[in-house]
Every structure is written in C-alpha cells, then in structure tokens.
N, C-alpha and C positions, 0 to 999 in steps of 0.2 A: 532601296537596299539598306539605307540607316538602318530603316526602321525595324528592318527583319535583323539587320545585327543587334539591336538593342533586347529583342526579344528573346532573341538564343543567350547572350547573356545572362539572363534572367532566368532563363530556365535550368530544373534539373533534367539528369538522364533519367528514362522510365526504367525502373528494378526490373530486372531481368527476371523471366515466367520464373516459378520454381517447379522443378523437377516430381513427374507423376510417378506415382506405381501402382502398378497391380496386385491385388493378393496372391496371385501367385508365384510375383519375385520376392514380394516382401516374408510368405512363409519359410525362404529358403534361409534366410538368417535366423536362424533359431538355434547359432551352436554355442559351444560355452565362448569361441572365444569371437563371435559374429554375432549381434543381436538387433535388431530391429523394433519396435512396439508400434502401436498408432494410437493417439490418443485425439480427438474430434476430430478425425480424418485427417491429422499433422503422422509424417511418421517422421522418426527420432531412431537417430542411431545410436544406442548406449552401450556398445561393444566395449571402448576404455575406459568410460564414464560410474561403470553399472557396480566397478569396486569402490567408487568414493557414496552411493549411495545411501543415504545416513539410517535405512532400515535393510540395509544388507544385500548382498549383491544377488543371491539366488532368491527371494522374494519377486523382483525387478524382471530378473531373467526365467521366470517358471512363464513369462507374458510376453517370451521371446516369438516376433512371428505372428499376433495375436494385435486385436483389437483390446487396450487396456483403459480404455475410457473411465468405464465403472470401477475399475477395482483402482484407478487412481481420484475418483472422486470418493471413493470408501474411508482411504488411510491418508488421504490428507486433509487437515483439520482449516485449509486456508489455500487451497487450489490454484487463489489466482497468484497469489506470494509465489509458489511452488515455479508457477510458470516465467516468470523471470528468470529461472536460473535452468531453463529446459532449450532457452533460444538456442546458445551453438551444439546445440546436439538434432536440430532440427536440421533433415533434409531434402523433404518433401510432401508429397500428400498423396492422398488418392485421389488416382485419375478419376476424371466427372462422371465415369459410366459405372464403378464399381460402388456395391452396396457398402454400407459404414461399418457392417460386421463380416466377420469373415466364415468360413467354413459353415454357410446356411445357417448360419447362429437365427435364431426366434426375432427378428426385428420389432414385433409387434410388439413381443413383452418388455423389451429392451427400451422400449418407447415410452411405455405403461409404465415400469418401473423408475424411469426418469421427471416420469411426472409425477408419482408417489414420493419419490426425493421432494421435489421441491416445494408438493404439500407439507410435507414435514417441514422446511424451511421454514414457510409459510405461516407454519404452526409455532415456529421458537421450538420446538422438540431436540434443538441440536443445544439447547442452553442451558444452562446445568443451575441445579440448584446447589451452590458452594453448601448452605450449612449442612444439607444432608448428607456430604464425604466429610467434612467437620466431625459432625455427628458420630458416623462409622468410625472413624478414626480415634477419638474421645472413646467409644466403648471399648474400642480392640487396646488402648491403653489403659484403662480402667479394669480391665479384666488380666491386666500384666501385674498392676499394683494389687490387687486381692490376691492372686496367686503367692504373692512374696509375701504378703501380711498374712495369708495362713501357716504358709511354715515358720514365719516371726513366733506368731503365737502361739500355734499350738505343736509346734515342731515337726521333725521330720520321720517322724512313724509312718509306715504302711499306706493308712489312711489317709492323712494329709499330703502324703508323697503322690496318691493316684489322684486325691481331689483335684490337687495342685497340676497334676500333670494333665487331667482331662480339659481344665482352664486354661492353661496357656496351651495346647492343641486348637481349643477351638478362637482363641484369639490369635493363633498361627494360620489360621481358614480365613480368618474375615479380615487380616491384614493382607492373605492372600488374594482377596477377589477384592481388595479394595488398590494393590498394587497395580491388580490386570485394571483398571477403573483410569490410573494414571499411565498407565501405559497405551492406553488407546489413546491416550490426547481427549477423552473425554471432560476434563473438568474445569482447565482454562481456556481459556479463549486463544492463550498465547501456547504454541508448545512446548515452548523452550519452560517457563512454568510448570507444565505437565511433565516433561522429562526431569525436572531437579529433584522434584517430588517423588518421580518414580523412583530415581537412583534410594533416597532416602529412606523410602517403606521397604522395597523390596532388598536391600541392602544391610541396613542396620536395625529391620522389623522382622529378615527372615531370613539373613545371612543369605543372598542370593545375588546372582550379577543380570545387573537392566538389560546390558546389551546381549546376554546368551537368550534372555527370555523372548527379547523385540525378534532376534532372528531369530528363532525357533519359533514362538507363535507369530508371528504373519505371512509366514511361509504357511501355517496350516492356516490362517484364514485367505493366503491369497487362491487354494489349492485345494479345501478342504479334503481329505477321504483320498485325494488322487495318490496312487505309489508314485516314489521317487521324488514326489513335491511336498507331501505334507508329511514332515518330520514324525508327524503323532502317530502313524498308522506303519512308521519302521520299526518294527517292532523286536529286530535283528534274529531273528528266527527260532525265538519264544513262542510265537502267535502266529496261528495263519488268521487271516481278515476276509470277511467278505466272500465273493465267490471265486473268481477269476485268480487269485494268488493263492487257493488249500489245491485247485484242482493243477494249476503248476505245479505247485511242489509235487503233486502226487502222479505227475507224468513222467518229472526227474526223477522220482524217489527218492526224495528230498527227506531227510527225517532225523531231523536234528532235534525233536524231542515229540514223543507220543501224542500226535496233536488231539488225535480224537480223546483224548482226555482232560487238553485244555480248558476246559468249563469245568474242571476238577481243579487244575494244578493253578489255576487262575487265582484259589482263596491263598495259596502259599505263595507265590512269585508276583502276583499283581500288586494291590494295593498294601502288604506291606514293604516292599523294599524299595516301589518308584521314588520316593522321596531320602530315607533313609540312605540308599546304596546310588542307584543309578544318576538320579536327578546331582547328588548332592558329588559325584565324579565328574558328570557332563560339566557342571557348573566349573571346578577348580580348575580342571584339563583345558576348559576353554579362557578361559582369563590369563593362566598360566602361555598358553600358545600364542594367544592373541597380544600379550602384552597390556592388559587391559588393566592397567593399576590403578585408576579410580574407581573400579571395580572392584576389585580388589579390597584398599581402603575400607571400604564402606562395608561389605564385609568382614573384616577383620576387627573394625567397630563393633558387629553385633557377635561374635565372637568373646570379645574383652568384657561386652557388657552379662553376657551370659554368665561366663565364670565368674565376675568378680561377684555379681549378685547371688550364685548358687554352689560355688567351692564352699563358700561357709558354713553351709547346713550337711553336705553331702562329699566333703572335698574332692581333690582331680577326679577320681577314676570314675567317685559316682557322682558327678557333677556331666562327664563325657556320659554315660548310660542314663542318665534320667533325659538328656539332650535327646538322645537316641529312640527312648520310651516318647516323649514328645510328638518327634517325628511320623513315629510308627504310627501312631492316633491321627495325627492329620493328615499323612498317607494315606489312609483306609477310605476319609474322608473326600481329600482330591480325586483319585480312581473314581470314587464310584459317581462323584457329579461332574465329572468331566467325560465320563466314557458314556452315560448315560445318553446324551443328545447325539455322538456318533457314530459309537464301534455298531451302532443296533441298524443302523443305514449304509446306504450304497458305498461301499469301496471297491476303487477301480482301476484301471488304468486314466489317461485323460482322456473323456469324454467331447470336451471343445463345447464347453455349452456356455450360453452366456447367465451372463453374472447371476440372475435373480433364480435360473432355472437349474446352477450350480451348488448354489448354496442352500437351497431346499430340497436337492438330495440327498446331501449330505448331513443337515441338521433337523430334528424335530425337540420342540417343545413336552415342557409339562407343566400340568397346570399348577396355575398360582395359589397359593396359600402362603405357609411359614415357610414355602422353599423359595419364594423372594429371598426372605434374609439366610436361608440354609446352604442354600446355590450362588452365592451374593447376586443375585436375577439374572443368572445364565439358564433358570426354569424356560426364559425366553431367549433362548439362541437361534434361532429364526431371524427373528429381528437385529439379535446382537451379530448375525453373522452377513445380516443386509446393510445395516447400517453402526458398522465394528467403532465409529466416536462418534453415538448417542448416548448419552448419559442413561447409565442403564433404569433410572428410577423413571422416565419418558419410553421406556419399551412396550410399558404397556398399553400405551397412549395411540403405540403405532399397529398394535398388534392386531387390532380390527379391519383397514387398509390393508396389510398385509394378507389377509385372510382372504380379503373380497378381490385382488388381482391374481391371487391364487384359484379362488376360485371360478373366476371369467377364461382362468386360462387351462382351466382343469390339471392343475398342478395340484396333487397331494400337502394338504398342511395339516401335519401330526402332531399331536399334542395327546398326551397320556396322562396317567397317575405318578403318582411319584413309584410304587410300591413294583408299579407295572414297569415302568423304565430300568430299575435295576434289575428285575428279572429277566428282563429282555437282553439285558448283558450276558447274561450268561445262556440261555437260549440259544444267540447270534452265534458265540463262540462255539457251543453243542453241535449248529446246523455247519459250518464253517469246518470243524474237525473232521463231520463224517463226510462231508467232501472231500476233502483230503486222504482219507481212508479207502472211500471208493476209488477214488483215480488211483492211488497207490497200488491197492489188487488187482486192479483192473491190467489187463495183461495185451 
C-alpha cells in the first residue's frame, strides 16, 4: 500500500479529452456577434476576441464557420509566434471522423498547395532582398528632389508645373506599391519592422493612414471578388460587377445610375476621382471616427511637408490644386493596374472554395516586362494573391509551380498583355451593363 501511495503522489491528473465538433455545429457560428474558425483541425472561438484582432475584425470574421488554415498561414509572417497568443480562444477540434475542410472544399488541391508552400520555404522565396525596397525607395525620393529642383530653376510656368507634376505622380505610384510591399510584412523578418515602416511611407510619402489601408486591403485578399467581404468590388452603386449583382439589380429595378453605359461613364467617375475624392474621404472619415491619431500624425506630416515645399512657387490655393493635379495623374494610374487583374474575373457571392481555387478566380496575371516596375510586380497577382508576404521581386521565381498545380488540377491560370488587360476592363463592364439592362426589361 506504501508503495501505491508513493506513486499517486507523484503523479499528475490526465488532461481532460478536449471537446469535438462537427462541421455542422461549427458552421452555425458564423454571426457577427458568434464566430468560430478552425485552423489545423483546432477550432477557436474568436467571438470577443475578433475586435482586438491587430488586422481588423471583419478580415477574421469573413472565416467565420470556415476552415481558416491557409488564409492564416497567408497573412502571418511568423505563424508559430501567432499561435501563442490563439491558446484561450481554443475550444476544441474536429472530431476524428470529419474531413479537415469543410463544405466539400478540393482536399487534394488543398494538399498540393501546401506542399507548394513549403517548396517555397525550401526555396528562401519568403526572404527578401532589403537592398532592392532600398533601392525603390532611393528612386521614389530622388524623383521627389528633381521635381523641386525643376521648379528651383526653371520656375513655375506651365511646363515645368506639368513636368513637375507627372514626376511626383509617378513617384506617388512607386511609393505606392512599395507601401503595399510593407504592408504585407513582406520585407522584414520581424513585423513590427514592417509596420513602422509602413506607417512612415504610406503616411508622410502619401498622406494616407496604415490602418484604413490594412483593413480595407486584407479584407479584399482574405475574400477576393466575393460581395459583402471584399471592400474593392463595393462599389456603392456606381458599378454593377460581374454577373450575379447587374442581373439583381435589374430584377429590383435597381437604377441608381444608367449602368449599361458604365464602360462609358467609367473614363469620368473611375480613375479620376478614386484617389482625389473618395479614397482621400475614406482615409480622414475613418481616422477621424476611429480615433486613430498616429495616423493621423503621420499624415499631417506629409501635409506640412507638401505646402511648405510648394506654397513658395504656387502659394495656398495653387499649392492645394497642383496637390490635386498630382492625384488626378496617379489616380488614372492605380484604377487601371489594380482593376486590371480583377474587376475582368469572377465576381460573386461566396462560393466556399478553398484557398488556392479562390484566389485563382478571382486574380489573373500579365505578362512581365516594364510592368514589373509599372505595376510595382502586381503583373503577377496570382502569386501575390497565393502568397500576399512574398517579397514580390521572388513572384516570379514561384510563378512556374504555380502554373504546373494549376495545371494538374485543370484550374485556369490567366496571364495576358498589358494592352489586353486594360481593355478587358472595360469590356467586363460593357458585358456586366447589358446584364443589367436585360434583367431590367425583362418583365
């Protein structure tokens, strides 16, 4: 009898089983104020959790209900870090008999593209080369100091006013795509690095706030194309998209503005006023509501720097309208290579597809040349949409892989011309209208 008490002393108590579910009870939490995820068959309740989420709470919760494996091994730059801080939100798992994906999601590909991950691993593909965002960063400042030294010298006439203005546009694009570059967590290893950085370029390089951007775009990479999850494709009823939302509207009679003309009204409403008008309201409306004053801040920096450097040539009024001319040029700019890879693809409601077979409906490629550096390498958004913190100067490294799982699994991988993709904007929109026009007569 000692002997067995000496042993029971010794011993711990065995952890109690953890609790199984089904996909069936776990799809039922999918509301805004119930949420559920599963991530390597763990599911985690992030119902109170999903507001302290540091890339925003509907990002999180668009994967309510949902197997979120991939799309959290996508946007976090350090996984296993991550997972420390998911323990009390952990409340069980999938029972033994249920598949790891849910709603008949492609297992196979889901497998395939897990091992294409870790090729890439394999490869360093996740590793960045620092001098080459150096690099970018050096030109987009070099091309800010020319812009000033032409109005120095040769003033502010006509000429030098647009030279000056087509130069700091196109150094407002490559500050652009080199922000989205830190904003992925693409460039350090650590993210908190990545985020200082972000705030800094997109801030006092482009008068813009980090956190409207982080939640606004990973909501459209967690979601791409889908209504009601990706931001990009709300188009607040400007635009009908795709098929499924011209033939709604035109069941309602819906007609908040002549859509079948849309691929008309598109050269006056699209790309000059996103940046100028809308972008640059979303931006203040939300910082202001949010309370977001290092935001703010940083902001307010590239503001000060603006005027102090171009009241002197042009003072207030035309210091605010050259600002404005500015804009307007890299407006023109963003529209047409952002809309390129996917107002021309599937827009839909949610489809429930997994990861690799969601974001290759939603994205196609074009091919590489000078639109590497024109698109800052969103030519390959394919890849950038498979793997959103690869350093995008490595996309093309992966882009071969990507093509050959695509093609094992007879998934469509699109790649165009550059000339061909912007016309296909406007095409989409054309076919999209008269949708909309037929359901509308239609009686």
């Amino acid at each position: 009898m000692g002997k067995e008490g000496n042993q029971g002393e010794g011993a711990t108590e065995p952890e109690a089983p953890m609790p199984t579910f089904r996909w069936e009870e776990i799809q039922k939490h999918n509301l805004r104020t119930d949420k559920w995820l599963v991530i390597n068959r763990k599911v985690y309740n992030i119902s109170k959790w999903s507001s302290r989420h540091p890339g925003g709470q509907r990002v999180i919760g668009h994967y309510a209900g949902e197997d979120a494996t991939d799309a959290f091994l996508a946007f976090h730059r350090n996984p296993g870090f991550v997972r420390k801080f998911m323990k009390p939100l952990l409340i069980g798992e999938l029972a033994p008999e249920e598949p790891s994906q849910d709603r008949g999601k492609n297992s196979q590909i889901t497998e395939d593209f897990r091992a294409l991950r870790k090729t890439a691993e394999d490869m360093n593909l996740f590793k960045s080369n620092q001098l080459f965002f150096l690099l970018h960063l050096a030109h987009t400042i070099a091309m800010e100091s020319v812009a000033w030294f032409i109005l120095f010298y040769f003033g502010n006439g006509w000429i030098p006013t647009i030279v000056t203005g087509f130069i700091l546009a196109i150094s407002q694009a490559q500050a652009g795509w080199l922000q989205h570059d830190y904003g992925h967590l693409s460039v350090y290893k650590k993210s908190v690095w990545n985020r200082i950085i972000h705030k800094f370029i997109i801030g006092h390089f482009k008068g813009a706030s980090a956190n409207w951007w982080n939640h606004r775009h990973f909501q459209h990479h967690a979601k791409p194309n889908i209504f009601h999850k990706d931001p990009d494709v709300n188009m607040l009823h400007v635009f009908v998209l795709g098929k499924w939302q011209p033939i709604e509207y035109g069941k309602k009679k819906l007609k908040y503005l002549p859509y079948n003309h849309q691929h008309e009204y598109f050269f006056l409403i699209g790309p000059p006023l996103l940046i100028p008008l809308y972008f640059q309201y979303q931006n203040i409306r939300t910082m202001i509501l949010r309370k977001d004053w290092v935001d703010l801040a940083w902001v307010i920096s590239y503001y000060t720097r603006f005027f102090i450097t171009y009241i002197p040539f042009y003072g207030v009024l035309g210091a605010i309208l050259f600002l404005n001319f500015i804009r307007f040029l890299e407006s023109h700019w963003f529209v047409w290579v952002t809309q390129m890879n996917h107002i021309v693809m599937e827009i839909d409601r949610e489809p429930y597809r997994d990861w690799f077979s969601s974001q290759l409906a939603a994205t196609c490629n074009v091919e590489q040349s000078f639109n590497d550096w024109f698109s800052g390498h969103l030519n390959f958004q394919i890849e950038h949409h498979l793997f959103p913190t690869m350093p995008r100067h490595n996309l093309p490294k992966i882009a071969l892989l990507v093509r050959s799982l695509c093609a094992k699994h007879s998934i469509e991988y699109q790649e165009k011309p550059l000339l061909r993709a912007l016309q296909d904007i406007i095409g989409s929109l054309r076919k999209s209208g008269q949708l909309w026009l037929e359901a509308y007569l239609h009686k």
